[in-house]
N, CA and C atoms as an extended XYZ file, in Angstrom:
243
Properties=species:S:1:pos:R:3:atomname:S:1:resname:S:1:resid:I:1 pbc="F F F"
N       -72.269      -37.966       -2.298 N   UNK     1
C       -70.957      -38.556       -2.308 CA  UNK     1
C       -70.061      -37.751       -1.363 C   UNK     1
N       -69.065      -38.130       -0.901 N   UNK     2
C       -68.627      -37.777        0.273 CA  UNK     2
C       -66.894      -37.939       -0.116 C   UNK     2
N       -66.129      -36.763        0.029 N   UNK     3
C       -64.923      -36.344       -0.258 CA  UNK     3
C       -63.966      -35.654        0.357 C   UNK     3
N       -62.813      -36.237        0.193 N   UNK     4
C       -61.406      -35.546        1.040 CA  UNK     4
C       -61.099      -33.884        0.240 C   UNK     4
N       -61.558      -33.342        0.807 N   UNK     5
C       -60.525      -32.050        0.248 CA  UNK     5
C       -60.106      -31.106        0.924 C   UNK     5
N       -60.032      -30.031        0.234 N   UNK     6
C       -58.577      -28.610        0.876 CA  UNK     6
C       -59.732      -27.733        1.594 C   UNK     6
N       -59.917      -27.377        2.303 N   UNK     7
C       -60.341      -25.881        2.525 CA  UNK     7
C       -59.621      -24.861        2.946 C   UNK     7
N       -59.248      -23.523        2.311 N   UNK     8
C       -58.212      -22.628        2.313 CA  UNK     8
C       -58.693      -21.995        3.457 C   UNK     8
N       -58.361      -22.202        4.279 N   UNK     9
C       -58.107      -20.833        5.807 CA  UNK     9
C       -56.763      -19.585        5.305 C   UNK     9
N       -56.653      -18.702        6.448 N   UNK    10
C       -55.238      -18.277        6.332 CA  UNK    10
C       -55.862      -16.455        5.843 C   UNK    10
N       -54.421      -16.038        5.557 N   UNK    11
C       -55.318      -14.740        5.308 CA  UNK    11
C       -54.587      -14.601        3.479 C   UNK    11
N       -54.773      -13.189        3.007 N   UNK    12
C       -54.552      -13.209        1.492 CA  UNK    12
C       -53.023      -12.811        1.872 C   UNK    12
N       -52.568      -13.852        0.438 N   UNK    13
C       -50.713      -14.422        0.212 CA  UNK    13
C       -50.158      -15.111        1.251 C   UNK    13
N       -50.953      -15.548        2.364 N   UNK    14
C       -50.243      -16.788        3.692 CA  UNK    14
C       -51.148      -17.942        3.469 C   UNK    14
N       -51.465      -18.395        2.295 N   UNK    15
C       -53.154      -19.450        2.534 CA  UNK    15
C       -52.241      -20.786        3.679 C   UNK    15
N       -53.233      -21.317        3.881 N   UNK    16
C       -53.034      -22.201        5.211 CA  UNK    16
C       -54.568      -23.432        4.384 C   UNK    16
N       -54.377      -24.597        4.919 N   UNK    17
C       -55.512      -25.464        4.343 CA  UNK    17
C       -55.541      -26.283        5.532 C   UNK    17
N       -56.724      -26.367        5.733 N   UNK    18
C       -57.346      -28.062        6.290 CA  UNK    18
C       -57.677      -28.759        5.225 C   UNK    18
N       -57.539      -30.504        5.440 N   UNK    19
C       -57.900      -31.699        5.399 CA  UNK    19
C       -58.831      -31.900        5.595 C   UNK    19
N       -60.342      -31.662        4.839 N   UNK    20
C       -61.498      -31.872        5.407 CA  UNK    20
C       -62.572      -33.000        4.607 C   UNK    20
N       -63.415      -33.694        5.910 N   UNK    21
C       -64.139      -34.775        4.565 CA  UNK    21
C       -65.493      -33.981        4.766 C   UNK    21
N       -66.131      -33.704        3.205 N   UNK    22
C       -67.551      -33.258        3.507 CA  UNK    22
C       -68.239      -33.628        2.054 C   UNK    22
N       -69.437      -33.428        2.083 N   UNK    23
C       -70.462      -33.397        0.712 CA  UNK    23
C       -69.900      -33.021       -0.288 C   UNK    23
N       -69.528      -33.622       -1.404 N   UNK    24
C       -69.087      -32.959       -2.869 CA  UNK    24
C       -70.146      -32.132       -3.199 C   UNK    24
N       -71.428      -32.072       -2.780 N   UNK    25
C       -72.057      -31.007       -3.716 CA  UNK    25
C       -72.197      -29.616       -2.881 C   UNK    25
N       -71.628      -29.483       -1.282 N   UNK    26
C       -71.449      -28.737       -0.615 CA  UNK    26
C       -69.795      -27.772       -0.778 C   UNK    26
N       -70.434      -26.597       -1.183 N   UNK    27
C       -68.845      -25.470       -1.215 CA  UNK    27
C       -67.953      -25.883       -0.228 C   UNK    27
N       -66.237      -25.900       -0.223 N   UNK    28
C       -65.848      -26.742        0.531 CA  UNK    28
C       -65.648      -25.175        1.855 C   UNK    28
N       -66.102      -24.501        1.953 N   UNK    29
C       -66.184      -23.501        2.914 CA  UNK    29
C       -67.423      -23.654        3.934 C   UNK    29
N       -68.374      -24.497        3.675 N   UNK    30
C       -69.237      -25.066        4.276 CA  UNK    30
C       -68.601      -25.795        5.394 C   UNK    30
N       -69.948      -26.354        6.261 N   UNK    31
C       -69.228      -27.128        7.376 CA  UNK    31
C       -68.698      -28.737        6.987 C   UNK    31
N       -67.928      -28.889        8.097 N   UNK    32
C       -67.188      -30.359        7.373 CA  UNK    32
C       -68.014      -31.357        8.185 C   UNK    32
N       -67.701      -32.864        7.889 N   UNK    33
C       -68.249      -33.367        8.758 CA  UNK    33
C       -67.141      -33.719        9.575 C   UNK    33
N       -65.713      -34.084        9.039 N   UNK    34
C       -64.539      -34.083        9.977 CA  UNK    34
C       -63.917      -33.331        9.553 C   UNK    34
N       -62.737      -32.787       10.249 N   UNK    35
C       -61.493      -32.907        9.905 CA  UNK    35
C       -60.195      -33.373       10.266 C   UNK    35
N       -59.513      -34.095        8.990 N   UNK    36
C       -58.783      -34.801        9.373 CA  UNK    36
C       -57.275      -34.707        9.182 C   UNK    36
N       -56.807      -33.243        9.127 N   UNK    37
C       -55.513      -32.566        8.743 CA  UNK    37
C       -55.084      -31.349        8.592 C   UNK    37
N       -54.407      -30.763        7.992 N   UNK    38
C       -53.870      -29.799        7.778 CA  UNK    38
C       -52.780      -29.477        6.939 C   UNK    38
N       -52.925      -28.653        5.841 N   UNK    39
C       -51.134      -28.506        5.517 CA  UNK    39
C       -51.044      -27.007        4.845 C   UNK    39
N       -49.557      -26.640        4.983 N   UNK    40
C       -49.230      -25.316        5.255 CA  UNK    40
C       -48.530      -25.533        3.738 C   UNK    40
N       -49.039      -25.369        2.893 N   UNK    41
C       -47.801      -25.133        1.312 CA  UNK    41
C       -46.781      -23.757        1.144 C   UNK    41
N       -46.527      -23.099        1.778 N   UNK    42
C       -45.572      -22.359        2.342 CA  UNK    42
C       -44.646      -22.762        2.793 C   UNK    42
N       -44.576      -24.014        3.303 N   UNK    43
C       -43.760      -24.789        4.066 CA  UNK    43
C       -43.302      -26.003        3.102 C   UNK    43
N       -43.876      -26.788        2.225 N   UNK    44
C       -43.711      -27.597        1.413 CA  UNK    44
C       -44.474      -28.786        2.195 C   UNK    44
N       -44.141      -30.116        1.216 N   UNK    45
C       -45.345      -31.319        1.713 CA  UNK    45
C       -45.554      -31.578        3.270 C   UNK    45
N       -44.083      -31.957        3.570 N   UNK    46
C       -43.613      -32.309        4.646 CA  UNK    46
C       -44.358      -31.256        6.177 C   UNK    46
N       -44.510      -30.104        5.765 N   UNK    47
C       -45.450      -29.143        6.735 CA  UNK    47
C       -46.705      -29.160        7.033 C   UNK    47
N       -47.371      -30.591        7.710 N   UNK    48
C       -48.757      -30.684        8.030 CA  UNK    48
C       -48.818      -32.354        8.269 C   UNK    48
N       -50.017      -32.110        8.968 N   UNK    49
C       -50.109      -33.437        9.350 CA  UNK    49
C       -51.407      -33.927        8.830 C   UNK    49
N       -51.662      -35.203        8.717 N   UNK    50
C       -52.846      -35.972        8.305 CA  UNK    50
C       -52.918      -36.956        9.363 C   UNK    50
N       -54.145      -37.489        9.504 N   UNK    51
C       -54.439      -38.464       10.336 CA  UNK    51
C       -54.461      -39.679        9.437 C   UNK    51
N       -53.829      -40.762        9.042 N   UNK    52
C       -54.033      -41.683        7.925 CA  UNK    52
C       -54.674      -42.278        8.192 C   UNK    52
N       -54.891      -42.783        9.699 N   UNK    53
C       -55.587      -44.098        9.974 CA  UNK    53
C       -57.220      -43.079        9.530 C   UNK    53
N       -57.847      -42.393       10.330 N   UNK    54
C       -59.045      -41.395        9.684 CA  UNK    54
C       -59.239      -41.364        8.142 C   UNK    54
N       -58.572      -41.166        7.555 N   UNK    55
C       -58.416      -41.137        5.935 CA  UNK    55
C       -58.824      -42.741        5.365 C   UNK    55
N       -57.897      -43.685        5.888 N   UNK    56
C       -58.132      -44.748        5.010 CA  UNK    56
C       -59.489      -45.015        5.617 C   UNK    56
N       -60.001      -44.963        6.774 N   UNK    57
C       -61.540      -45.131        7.587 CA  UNK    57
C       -62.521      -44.655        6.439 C   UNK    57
N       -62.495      -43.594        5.606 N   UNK    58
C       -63.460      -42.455        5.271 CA  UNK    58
C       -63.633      -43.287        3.663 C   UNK    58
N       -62.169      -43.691        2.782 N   UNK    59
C       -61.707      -44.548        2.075 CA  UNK    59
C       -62.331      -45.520        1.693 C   UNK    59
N       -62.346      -46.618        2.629 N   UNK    60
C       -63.131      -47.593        2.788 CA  UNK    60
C       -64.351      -47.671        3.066 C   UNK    60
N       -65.029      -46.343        2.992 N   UNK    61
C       -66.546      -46.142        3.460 CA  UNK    61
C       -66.945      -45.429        2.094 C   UNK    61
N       -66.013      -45.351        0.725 N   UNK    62
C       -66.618      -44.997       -0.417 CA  UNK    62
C       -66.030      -43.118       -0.492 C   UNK    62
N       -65.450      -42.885        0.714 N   UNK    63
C       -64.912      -41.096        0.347 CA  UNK    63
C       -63.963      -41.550       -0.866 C   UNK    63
N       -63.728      -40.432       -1.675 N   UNK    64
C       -62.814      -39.834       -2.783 CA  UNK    64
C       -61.796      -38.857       -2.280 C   UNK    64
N       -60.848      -38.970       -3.076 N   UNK    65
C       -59.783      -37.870       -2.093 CA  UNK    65
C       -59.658      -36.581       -4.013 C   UNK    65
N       -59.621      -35.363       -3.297 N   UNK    66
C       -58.769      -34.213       -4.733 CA  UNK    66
C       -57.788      -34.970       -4.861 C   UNK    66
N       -56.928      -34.766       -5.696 N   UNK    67
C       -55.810      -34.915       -6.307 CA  UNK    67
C       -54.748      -34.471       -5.443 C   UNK    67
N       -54.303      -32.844       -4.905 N   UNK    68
C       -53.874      -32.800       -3.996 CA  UNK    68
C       -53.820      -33.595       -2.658 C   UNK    68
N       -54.827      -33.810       -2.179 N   UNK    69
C       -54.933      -34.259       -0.827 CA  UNK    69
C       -54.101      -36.161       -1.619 C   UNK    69
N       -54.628      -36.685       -2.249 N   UNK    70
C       -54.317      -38.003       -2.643 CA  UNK    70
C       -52.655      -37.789       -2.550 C   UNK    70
N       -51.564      -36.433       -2.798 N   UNK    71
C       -50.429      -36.619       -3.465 CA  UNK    71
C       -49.879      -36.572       -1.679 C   UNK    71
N       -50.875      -35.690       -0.963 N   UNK    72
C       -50.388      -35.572        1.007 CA  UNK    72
C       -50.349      -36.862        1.541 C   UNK    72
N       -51.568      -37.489        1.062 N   UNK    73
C       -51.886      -38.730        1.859 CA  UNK    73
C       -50.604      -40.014        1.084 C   UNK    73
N       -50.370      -40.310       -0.118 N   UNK    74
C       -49.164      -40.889       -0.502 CA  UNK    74
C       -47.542      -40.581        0.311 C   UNK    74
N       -47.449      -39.171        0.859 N   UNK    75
C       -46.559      -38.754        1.646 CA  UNK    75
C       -46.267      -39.128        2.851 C   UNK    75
N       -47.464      -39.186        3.374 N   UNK    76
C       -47.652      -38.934        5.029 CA  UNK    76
C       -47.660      -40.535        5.392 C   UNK    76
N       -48.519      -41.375        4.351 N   UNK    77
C       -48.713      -43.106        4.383 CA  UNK    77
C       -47.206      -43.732        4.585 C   UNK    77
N       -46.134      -42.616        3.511 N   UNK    78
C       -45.018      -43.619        3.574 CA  UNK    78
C       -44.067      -43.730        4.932 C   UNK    78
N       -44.613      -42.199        5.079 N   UNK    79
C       -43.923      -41.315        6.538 CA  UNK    79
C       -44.474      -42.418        7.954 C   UNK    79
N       -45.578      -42.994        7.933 N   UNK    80
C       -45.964      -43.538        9.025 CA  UNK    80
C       -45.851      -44.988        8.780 C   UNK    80
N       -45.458      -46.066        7.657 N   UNK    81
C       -45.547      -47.166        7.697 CA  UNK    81
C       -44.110      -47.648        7.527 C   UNK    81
């Protein structure tokens, strides 16, 4: 199964995340097969970008999004339509 989630970059107390789609049964520190974002929570929602059109693509092909990433992508959807 194949899923939207966070992977924490950044160093310790600055975390930084990509938007990445990869294997749910793969650690999300593993390789991705895309990525399709970024966001800085230091900054709040509004600090990062997503690719939506990529997202709803991955969507419609059966990906799952975390919970987080689902609350970015509700943000960013309203931001671009």
């Amino acid at each position: 199964m194949v899923k939207i989630r966070l992977r924490r970059m950044g160093t310790r107390n600055r975390p930084f995340y990509r938007v990445v789609v990869s294997e749910s049964k793969k650690v999300p520190t593993s390789s991705a097969i895309e990525e399709v974002g970024f966001y800085d929570p230091t900054q709040g929602v509004a600090a990062g970008k997503l690719d939506v059109e990529r997202v709803r693509y991955w969507l419609d092909n059966g990906a799952l999004m975390s919970p987080t990433v689902k609350r970015l992508y509700r943000h960013h959807a309203k931001s671009v339509a």
